[in-house]
N, C-alpha and C positions, 0 to 999 in steps of 0.2 A: 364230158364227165361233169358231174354237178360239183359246182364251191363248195366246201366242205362249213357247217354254219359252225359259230367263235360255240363253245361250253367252257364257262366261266365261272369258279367258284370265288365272291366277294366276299368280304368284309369291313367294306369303306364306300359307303352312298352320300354324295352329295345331290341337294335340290334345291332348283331356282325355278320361278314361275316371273309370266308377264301376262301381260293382257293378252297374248296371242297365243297360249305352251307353256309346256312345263320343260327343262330341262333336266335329266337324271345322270350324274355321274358314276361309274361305279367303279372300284379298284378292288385292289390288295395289297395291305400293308406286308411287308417283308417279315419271310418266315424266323429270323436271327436277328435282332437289333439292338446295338447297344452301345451308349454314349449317354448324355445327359439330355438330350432333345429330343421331344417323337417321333416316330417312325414316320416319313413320309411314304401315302401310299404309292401304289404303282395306280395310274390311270390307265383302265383297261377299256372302255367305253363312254362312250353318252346318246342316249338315249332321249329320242326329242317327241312330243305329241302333242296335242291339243288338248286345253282344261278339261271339255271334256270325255277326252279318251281316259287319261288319269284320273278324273273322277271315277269310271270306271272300274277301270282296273284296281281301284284303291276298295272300292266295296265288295271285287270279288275276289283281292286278297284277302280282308276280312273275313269276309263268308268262309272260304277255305279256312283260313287259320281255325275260327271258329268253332267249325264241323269237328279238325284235328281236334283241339280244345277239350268239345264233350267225348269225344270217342277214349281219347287218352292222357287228361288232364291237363292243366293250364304248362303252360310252357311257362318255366321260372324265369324272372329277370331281376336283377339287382335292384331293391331300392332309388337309388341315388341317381340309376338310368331313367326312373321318372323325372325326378327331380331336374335332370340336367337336360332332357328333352319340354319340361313344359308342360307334361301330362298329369292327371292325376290315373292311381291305378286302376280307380274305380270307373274311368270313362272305357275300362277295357273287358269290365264284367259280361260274366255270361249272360 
């Protein structure tokens, strides 16, 4: 009988690159959390390839997001999620 493969719904990616890969971590922060300090997420995988396989994949997430984009308009994000990532919002223009 075949390994049944992980399906994993995230919302906590970490990334680390070297000269050799990229490392991707992915989680899930806990559905209930409450106390004074952030939820730590659950680590669910990591995900290892080469610069460039992730260059890859990173242009044809793009393209996909993109496609979605024009067909059913921009997917909203917070302000301040630019800000705290380093982007401007304008580098994400159609």
């Amino acid at each position: 009988m075949a390994e049944e493969i992980p399906d994993y719904y995230v919302d906590s990616t970490q990334m680390s690159t070297t000269p050799y890969g990229v490392a991707i971590s992915i989680g899930r922060t806990p559905a209930h959390h409450s106390g004074p300090t952030p939820a730590i997420p659950e680590q669910l995988a990591v995900v290892r390839m080469s610069l460039e396989h992730a260059k890859v994949i990173a242009m044809l997430l793009r393209k996909q997001l993109k496609s979605y984009e024009r067909a059913n308009g921009e997917i909203p994000l917070p302000p301040e999620l630019y800000t705290s990532l380093g982007v401007a919002r304008e580098d994400w223009s159609l």
